[in-house]
GUSE-610903 format. One line per 4 residues: for each residue z, x, y of C-alpha. Coordinates in nm, 3 decimals. Each point is the difference from the previous one (the first is absolute). Layout:
BEGIN
Z:X:Y | ...
***
This chain:
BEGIN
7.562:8.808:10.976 | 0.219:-0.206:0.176 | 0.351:-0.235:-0.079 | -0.103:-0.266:0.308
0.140:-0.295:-0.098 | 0.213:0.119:-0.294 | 0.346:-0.071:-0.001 | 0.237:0.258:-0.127
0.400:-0.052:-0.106 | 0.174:0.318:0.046 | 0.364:0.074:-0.094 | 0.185:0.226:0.269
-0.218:-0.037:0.254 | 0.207:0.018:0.299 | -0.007:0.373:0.011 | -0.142:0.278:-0.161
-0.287:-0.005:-0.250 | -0.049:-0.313:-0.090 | -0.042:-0.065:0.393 | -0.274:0.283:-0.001
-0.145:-0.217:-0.251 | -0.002:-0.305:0.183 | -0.128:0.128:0.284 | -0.301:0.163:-0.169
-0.048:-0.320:-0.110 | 0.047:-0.159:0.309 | -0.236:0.216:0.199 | -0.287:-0.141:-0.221
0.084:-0.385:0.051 | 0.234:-0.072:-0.267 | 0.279:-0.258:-0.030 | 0.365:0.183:-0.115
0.315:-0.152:-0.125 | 0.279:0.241:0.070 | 0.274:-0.090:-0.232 | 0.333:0.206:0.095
0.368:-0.026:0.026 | 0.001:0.155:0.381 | 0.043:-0.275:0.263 | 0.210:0.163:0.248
-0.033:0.340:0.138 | 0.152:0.281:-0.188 | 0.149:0.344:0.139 | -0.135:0.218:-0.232
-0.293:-0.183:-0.112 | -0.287:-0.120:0.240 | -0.199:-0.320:-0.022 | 0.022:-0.352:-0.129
-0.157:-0.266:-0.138 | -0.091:-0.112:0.340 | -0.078:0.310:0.214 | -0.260:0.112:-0.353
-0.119:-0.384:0.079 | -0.085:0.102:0.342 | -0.141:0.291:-0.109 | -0.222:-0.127:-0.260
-0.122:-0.232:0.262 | -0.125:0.281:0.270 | -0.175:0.168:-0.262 | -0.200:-0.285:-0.056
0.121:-0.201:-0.270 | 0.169:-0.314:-0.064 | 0.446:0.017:-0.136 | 0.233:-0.195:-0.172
0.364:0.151:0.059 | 0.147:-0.118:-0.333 | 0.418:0.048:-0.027 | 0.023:0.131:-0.371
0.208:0.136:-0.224 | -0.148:0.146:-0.294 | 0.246:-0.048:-0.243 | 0.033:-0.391:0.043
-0.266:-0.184:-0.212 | -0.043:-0.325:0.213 | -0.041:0.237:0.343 | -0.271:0.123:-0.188
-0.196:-0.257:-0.114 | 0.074:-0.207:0.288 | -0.122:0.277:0.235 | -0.351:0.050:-0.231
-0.064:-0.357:0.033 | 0.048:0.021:0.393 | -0.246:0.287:-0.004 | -0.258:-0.189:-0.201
0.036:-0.343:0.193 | -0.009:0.158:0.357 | -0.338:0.181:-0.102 | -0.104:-0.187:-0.276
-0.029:0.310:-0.258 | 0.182:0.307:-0.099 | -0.246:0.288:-0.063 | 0.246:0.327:-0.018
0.361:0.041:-0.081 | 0.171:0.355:0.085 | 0.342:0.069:-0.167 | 0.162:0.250:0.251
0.342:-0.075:0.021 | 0.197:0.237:-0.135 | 0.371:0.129:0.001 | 0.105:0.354:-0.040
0.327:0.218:-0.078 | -0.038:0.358:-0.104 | 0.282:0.023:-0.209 | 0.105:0.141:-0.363
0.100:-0.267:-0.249 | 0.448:0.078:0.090 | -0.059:-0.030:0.358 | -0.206:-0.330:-0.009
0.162:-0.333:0.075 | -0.060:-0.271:-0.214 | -0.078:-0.237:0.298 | -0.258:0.278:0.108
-0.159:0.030:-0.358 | -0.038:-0.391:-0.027 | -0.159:-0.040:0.341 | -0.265:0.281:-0.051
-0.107:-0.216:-0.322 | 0.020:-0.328:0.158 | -0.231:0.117:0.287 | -0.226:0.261:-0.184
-0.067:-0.116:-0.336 | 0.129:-0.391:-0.045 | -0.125:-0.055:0.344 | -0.324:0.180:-0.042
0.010:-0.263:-0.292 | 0.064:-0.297:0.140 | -0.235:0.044:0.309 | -0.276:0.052:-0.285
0.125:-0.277:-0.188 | -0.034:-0.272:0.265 | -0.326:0.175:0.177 | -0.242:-0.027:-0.328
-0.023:-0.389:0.035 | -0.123:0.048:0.309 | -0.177:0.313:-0.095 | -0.206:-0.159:-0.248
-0.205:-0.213:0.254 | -0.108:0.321:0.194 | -0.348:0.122:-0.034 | 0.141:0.373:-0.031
0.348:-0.006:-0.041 | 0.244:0.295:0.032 | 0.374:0.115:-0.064 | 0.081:0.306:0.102
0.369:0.201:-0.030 | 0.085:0.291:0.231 | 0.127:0.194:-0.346 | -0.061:0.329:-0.174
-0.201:0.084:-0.277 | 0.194:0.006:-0.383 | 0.075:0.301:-0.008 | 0.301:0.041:-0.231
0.123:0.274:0.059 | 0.401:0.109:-0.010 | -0.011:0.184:0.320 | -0.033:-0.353:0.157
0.227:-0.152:-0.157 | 0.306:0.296:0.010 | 0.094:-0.040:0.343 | -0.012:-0.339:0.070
-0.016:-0.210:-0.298 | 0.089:-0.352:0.153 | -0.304:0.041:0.269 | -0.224:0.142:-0.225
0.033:-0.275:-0.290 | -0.058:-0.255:0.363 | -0.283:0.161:0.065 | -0.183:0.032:-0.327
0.051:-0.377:-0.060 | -0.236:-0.090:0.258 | -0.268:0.220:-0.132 | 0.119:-0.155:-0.352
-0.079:-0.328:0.152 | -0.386:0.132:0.059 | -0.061:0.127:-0.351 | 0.099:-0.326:-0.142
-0.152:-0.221:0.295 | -0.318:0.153:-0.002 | -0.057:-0.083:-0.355 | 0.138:-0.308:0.014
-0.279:-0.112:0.270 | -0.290:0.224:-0.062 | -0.296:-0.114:0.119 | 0.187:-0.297:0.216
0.224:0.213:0.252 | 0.006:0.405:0.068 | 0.323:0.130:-0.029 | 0.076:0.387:0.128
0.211:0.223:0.130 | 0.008:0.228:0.287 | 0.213:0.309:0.061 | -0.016:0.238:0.281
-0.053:0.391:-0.089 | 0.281:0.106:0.251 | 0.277:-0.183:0.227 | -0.087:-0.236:0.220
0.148:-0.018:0.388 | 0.212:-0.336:-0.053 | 0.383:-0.097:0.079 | 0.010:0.022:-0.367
-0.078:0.370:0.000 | 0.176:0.097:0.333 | 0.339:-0.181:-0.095 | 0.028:0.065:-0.352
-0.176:0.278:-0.110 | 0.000:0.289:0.293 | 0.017:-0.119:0.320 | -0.268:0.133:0.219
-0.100:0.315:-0.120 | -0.161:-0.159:-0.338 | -0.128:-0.280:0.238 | -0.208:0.306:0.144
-0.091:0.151:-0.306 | -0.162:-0.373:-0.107 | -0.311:-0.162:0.055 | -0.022:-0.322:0.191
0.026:-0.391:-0.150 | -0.404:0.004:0.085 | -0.078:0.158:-0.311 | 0.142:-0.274:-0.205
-0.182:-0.232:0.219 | -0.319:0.152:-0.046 | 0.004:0.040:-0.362 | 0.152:-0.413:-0.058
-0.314:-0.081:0.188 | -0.251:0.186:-0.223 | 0.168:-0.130:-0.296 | -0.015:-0.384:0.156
-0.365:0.068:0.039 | -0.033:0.078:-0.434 | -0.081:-0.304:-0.221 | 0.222:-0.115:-0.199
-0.115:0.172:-0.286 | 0.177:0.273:0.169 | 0.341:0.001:-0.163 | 0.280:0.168:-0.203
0.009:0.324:0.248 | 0.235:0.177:0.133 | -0.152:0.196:0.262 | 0.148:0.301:0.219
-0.121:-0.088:0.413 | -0.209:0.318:0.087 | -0.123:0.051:-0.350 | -0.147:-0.364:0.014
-0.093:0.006:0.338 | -0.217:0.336:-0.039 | -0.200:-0.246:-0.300 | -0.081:-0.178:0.317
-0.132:0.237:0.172 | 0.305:0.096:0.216 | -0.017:0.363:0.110 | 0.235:0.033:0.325
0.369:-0.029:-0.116 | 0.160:0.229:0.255 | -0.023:-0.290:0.240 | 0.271:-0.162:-0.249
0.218:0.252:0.081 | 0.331:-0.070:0.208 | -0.002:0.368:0.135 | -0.282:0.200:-0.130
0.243:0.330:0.044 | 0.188:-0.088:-0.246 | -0.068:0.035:-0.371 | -0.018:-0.350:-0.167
0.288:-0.130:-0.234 | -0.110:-0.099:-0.340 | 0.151:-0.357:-0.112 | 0.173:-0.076:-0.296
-0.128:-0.090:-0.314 | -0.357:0.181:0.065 | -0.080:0.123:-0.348 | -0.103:0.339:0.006
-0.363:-0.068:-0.167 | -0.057:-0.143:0.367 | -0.131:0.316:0.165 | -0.071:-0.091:0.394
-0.387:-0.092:0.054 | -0.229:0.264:0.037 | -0.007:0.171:0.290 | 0.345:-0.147:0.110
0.255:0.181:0.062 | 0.388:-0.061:0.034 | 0.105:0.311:0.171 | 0.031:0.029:0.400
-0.263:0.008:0.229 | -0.068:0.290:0.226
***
């Protein structure tokens, strides 16, 4: 159970998730695209393209900083093809990026609504799009989107429409992919259970105090890798990080916690069906 020699694409992987991912990834050998928008330092937001190159590179793999912007077709495809002539294949593509505003449907800007869908659901899209050519030649290809389960549900939707609807789309974009190339390329989604300690979280959604009641971008990690492990055959899921992970015989998820004293936050869009693992437990530790 190894990706050595795989090469992965991974949307948003300058920071975050996605460059928990890559690093996973890295640590076993494998060759990683990161395909973001951040070139040049940000004050609120660590990393680039470069410094997750660097990285990527200590932990033992192999990087391709790629400058790309989701929402423009030819950066895409231009980017994929990069990734698939500088290591001659493209195994895994991850669909992180993501934009987020919390906001009820009056107090949403229309420039903020469109660039939630351009990024979430047509880029999610358009990545997919252009990756499946190069997909297709892959021995056990996989697409996987860093989206929540469909649960439809109004208490999702009621207080923030425009982010929900963004958010959805990707996992839309599974349902429909995964049929479309059953038995070719697995398609699925992964969800965390609670918050997880990223800019995202600490600039938009609490500040530090959630960023203590969350578990680390590791979990993600871990669970992407045991899904990149599953044939290809394995598709159309839409799988919640511990639940999945505790399938694969994970049993230590405290040391996923950002601060084990405090009790963990629960994300959105967890449907309520999705009781915690057995033997897991979201309250605080002693």
């Amino acid at each position: 159970m190894s990706l050595k020699g795989k090469t992965l694409f991974i949307t948003g992987a300058s920071r975050g998730i996605g460059l928990a991912i890559a690093l996973r990834a890295a640590a076993d050998g494998a060759n990683v695209a990161i395909a973001a928008k951040t070139t040049e330092p940000h004050p609120k937001l660590e990393g680039t393209i470069y410094s997750a190159a660097e990285a990527i590179e200590k932990a033992g793999g192999k990087a391709l900083p790629l400058a790309v912007d989701v929402r423009e077709e030819v950066s895409v495809k231009e980017a994929l093809d990069k990734t698939a002539a500088a290591f001659g294949a493209l195994d895994i593509v991850v669909n992180n990026a993501s934009a987020i505003q919390t906001t009820p449907v009056q107090q949403t800007d229309m420039r903020r609504f469109d660039l939630m869908h351009q990024i979430n659901a047509r880029g999610t899209f358009v990545v997919s799009k252009h990756a499946i050519p190069h997909l297709l030649k892959s021995a056990n290809p996989h697409i996987l989107m860093i989206s929540p389960p469909l649960d439809m549900q109004e208490k999702w939707f009621a207080p923030f429409t425009g982010y929900a609807m963004a958010k959805f789309g990707m996992s839309l974009v599974v349902l429909g992919l995964a049929g479309e190339l059953r038995g070719k390329v697995a398609v699925n989604a992964l969800w965390p259970r609670t918050t997880i300690a990223t800019a995202a979280i600490k600039n938009l959604l609490g500040g530090d105090q959630v960023m203590k009641m969350s578990r680390t971008p590791e979990i993600m990690a871990d669970a992407a890798w045991h899904v990149f492990q599953k044939p290809k055959t394995f598709t159309g899921n839409f799988l919640i990080d511990d639940t999945f992970l505790a399938g694969e015989g994970v049993t230590d998820f405290d040391r996923y916690r950002a601060d084990p004293s405090q009790p963990l936050q629960v994300d959105f869009f967890v449907p309520d069906s999705a009781a915690p693992p057995q033997g897991v437990s979201l309250k605080a530790k002693a």
